[in-house]
N, C-alpha and C positions, 0 to 999 in steps of 0.2 A: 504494500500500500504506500501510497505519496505520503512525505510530511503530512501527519494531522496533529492540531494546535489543540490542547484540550478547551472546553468549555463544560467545566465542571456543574456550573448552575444545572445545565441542560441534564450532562450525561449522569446525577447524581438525583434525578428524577425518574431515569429509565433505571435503572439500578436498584432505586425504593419499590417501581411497582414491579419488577423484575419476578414471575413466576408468581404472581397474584394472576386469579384468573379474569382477569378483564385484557381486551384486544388495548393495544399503545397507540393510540394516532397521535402523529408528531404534523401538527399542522404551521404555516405561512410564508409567506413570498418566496418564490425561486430565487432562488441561490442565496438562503440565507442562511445554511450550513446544516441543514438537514440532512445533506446526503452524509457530510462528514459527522454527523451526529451518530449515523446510524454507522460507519466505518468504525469510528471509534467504540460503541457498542459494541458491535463484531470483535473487535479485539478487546474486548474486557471480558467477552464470555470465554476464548480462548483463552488466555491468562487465568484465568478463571478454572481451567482444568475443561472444560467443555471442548470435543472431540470436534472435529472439523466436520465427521458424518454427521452432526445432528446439529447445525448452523446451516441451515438455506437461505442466501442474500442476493435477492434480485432485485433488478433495476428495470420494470415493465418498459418502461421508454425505450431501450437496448433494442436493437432490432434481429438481437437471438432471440426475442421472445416474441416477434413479431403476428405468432399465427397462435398465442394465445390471449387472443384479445377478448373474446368471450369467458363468461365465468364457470361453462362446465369444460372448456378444453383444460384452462387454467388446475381447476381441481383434479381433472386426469392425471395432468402433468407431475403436478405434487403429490397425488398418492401414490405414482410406483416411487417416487423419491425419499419420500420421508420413512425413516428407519423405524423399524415396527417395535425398537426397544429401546428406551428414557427417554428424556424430553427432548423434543428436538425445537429450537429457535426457529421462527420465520422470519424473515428481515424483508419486507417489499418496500422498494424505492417507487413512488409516481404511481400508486394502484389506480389513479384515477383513470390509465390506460387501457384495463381491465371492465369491460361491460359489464355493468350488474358483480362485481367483486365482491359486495358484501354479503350475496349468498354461499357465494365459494369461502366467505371467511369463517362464515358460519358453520358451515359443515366442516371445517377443520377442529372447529373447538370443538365441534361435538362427536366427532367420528376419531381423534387424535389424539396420543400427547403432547400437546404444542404449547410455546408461548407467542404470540405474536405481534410483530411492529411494524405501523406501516406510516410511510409519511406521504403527502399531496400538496399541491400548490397551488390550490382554491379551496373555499368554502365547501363545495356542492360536493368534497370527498364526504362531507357529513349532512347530506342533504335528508329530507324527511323519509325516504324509505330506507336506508342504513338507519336513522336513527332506531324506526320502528323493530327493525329488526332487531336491531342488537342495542335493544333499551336497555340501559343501568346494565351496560356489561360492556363497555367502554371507557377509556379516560383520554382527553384530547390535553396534549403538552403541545402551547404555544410558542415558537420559536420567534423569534428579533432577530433584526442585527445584531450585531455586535455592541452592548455597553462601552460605555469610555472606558471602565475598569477591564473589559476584555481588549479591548482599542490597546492599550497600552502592551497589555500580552501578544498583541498580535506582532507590532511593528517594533523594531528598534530605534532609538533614539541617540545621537550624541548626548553625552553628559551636562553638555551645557546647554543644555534645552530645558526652560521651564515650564512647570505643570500648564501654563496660561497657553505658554505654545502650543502645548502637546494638544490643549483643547480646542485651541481656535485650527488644527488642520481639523480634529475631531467635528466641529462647526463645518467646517466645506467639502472634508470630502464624504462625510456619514460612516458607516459602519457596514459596509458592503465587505463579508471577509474575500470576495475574489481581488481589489483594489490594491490588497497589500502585494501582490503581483509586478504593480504598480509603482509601488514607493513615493506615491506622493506625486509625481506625472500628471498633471489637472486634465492635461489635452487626454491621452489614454484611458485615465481611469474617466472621464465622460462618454467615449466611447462604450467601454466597457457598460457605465450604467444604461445608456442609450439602448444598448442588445437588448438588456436585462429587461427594461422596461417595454420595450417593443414584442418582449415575448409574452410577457404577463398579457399586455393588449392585446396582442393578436391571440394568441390560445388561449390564455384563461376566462377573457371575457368575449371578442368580438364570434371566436367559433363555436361556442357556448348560448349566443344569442345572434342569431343571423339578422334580426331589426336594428340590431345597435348601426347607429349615427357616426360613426368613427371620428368626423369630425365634431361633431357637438361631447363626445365624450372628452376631447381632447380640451376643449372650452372649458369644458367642468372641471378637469384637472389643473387645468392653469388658474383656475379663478380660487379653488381650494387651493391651493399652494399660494396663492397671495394670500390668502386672508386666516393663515392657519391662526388658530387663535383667537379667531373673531366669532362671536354668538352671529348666527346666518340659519337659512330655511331654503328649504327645495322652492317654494314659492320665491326666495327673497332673490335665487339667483338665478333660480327661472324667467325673474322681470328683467334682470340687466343681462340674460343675455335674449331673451326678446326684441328689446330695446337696440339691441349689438343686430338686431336681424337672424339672430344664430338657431334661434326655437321660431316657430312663423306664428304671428297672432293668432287665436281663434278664438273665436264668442264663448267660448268657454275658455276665462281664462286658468282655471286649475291644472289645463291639459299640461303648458309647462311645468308647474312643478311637481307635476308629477312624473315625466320624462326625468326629468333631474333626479327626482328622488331615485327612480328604479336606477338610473345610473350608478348615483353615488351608492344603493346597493350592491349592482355590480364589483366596486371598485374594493368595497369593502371584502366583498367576496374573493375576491385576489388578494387581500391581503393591503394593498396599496393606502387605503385610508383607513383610520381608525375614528368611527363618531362618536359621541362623550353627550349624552344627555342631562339632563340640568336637575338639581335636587333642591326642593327647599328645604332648611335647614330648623327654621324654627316649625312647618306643617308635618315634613317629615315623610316626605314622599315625593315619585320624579312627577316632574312637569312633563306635559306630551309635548311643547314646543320651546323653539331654538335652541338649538344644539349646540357645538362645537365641532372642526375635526383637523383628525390630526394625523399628517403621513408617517409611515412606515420607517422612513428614514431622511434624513434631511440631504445626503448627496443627490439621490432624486428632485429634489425640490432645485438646491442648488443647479443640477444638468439641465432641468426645464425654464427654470428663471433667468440662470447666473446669479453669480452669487451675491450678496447684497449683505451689506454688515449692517447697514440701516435697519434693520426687523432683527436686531438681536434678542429684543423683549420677548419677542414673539417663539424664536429660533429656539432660546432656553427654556420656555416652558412647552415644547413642541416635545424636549429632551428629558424635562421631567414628567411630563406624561408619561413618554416608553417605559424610561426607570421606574416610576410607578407600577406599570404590567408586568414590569420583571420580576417585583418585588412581590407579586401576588395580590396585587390590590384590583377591588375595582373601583372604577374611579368616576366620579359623577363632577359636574361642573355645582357649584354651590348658590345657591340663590337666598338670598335674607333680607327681604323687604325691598329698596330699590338697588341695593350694593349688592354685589358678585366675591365669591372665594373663588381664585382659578380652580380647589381642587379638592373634593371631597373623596377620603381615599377611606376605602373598610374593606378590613378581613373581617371573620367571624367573631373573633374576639378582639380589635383592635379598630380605632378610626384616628385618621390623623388629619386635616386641616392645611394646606398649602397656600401661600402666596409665593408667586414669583415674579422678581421685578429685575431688572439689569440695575439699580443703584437705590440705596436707599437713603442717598447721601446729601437729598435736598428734601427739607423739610415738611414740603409740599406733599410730596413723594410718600415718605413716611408715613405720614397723618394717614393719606390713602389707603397706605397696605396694610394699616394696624387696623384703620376702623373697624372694619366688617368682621375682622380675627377676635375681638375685645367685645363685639355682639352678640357671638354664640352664647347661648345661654351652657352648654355644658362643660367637662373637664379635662376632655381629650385634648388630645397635642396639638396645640399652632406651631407654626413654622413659617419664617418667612427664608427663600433660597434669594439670595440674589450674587453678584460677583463681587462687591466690595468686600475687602480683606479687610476685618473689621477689628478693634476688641470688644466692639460692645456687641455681644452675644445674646442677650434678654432685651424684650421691652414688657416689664408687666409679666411677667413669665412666656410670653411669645417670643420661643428661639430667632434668631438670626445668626443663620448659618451660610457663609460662602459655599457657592453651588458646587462647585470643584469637589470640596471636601467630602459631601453630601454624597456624591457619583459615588467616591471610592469608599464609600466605608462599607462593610459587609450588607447586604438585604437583607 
């Protein structure tokens, strides 16, 4: 096997449910080291003492496996293989190549002794008849790019490089682990994301939906990459881009944002966008309108845009969003009368409270990102992230924490 970088976050959750009987889906975006996720898997069960006859790792996409594209040739294929004595591992790479897969995955857990992993690079690997099927006998492990804290394991650095540098390439070129290829090469690695994203489009969404608008989808990405960050609605971008001539009027004007919305579920469905709906804080429950959303990775944004240091406010809480997901949280936008928390985070037994701001260093500023944090009525964690190296750490018991610091500390 080629150099693989560990990413223990990842490989230390295939390992926990490791021979628990639930199927492993490792889901999101191409090329975001799923396949190396599942390589280094394969060599932990080796290590592990686990016999090479009883590890099968395939890659459906490969064009050895080209004529079992349907799910009873697929199951054929696997039962003269799979060894009729201990447990044997499955490892499928791209099952969503596989017609109807989740019947053939089915009959293995029940006809076998198997444990099995499978990863895809859309949504619709877990669309409602997989779910049906194999209800409460799955568990789906979301994969990212690359954290800053893995950013740092990935690349090497000169010694005299500071953490502020190491973050601002972290800011442009994202967390794509193919880039490190790269070294920092802006022209190359936009190419590179360019492939990347051209392929999510064209396969995971436009051949998926033969209606899709290619070019109105392209609209909708440009207009979500400007305005990450911003409370917006399928209707609200459905006007401007009416307006733009891009949607065509009709007497019914909902028909736009409704095209929008199916889109940006689309996009979601790739993985590409991530939408963040709104909670109120003192009612205690989600609002159904304006959302937020927020890309997959910020070199994306960067290759569609260029880069722009101007929307840094925007760029850092784009990033503490992800860290947020990686951390296990979910995360809701915060709503408390007419004032906004960027970020209401809860696990089952924990909730934390986020502001983020690029400087908290004018007065103005300040006032802003404490008020709303000083309103909650309960006891959970404030926190405010922003980039100023500070020593005043507390306001009132609301942390402020340099965002840098925040990245690296364990999840």
């Amino acid at each position: 096997m080629a150099e693989l970088i560990n990413r223990p976050a990842y490989l230390n959750q295939l390992i926990q449910h490791k021979d628990v009987d639930l199927v492993k889906i490792v889901t999101g975006i191409r090329r975001c080291g799923k396949s190396s996720l599942l390589d280094l898997f394969h060599r932990y069960l080796s290590d592990s003492g686990v016999a090479d006859s009883n590890i099968i790792h395939m890659n459906l996409e490969s064009l050895r496996y080209r004529d079992l594209s349907d799910y009873l040739a697929f199951y054929d294929y696997l039962s003269e293989r799979i060894p009729k004595s201990g447990k044997t591992y499955l490892i499928f790479d791209e099952l969503q190549a596989v017609e109807h897969w989740e019947k053939a995955i089915e009959s293995f857990r029940l006809d076998f002794d198997v444990d099995i992993y499978i990863t895809g690079s859309n949504a619709y690997l877990l669309s409602a008849e997989f779910s049906t099927l194999l209800s409460g006998r799955y568990v789906e492990i979301r994969m990212l790019p690359l954290s800053f804290r893995e950013f740092l394991d990935f690349y090497s650095f000169p010694t005299a490089v500071t953490a502020e540098e190491k973050f601002q390439r972290y800011l442009q070129f994202g967390g794509m682990p193919v880039l490190r290829e790269y070294q920092f090469n802006e022209v190359r690695s936009n190419q590179a994301l360019e492939g990347i994203y051209a392929t999510v489009v064209l396969r995971d969404i436009l051949q998926r939906s033969k209606q899709t608008d290619q070019t109105i989808l392209q609209k909708i990405v440009l207009f979500l990459c400007s305005n990450i960050g911003s409370i917006t609605s399928p209707n609200k971008i459905g006007n401007v881009l009416s307006r733009e001539g891009e949607i065509p009027d009709r007497t019914d004007n909902h028909v736009a944002g409704r095209t929008v919305d199916k889109y940006i579920s689309m996009l979601r469905s790739a993985f590409i966008f991530y939408s963040v709906g709104r909670y109120d804080v003192k009612g205690k429950q989600l609002l159904k309108t304006l959302g937020k959303n927020y890309i997959v990775d910020l070199g994306f944004r960067n290759m569609l845009l260029g880069y722009r240091d101007a929307d840094r406010g925007h760029i850092i809480e784009n990033i503490v969003f992800l860290e947020l997901l990686r951390r296990d949280y979910r995360v809701y936008i915060g709503k408390l009368g007419e004032r906004e928390i960027d970020f209401v985070a809860e696990k089952p037994n924990d909730k934390l409270y986020i502001q983020v701001t690029e400087s908290m260093l004018s007065p103005e500023t300040r006032e802003r990102e404490l008020k709303p944090l000083r309103m909650i009525p309960d006891n959970y964690e404030k926190i405010i992230l922003s980039m100023d190296r500070s020593y005043v750490t507390s306001y009132d018991g609301i942390k402020s924490l340099y965002l840098i610091d925040w990245l690296l500390q364990e999840g």
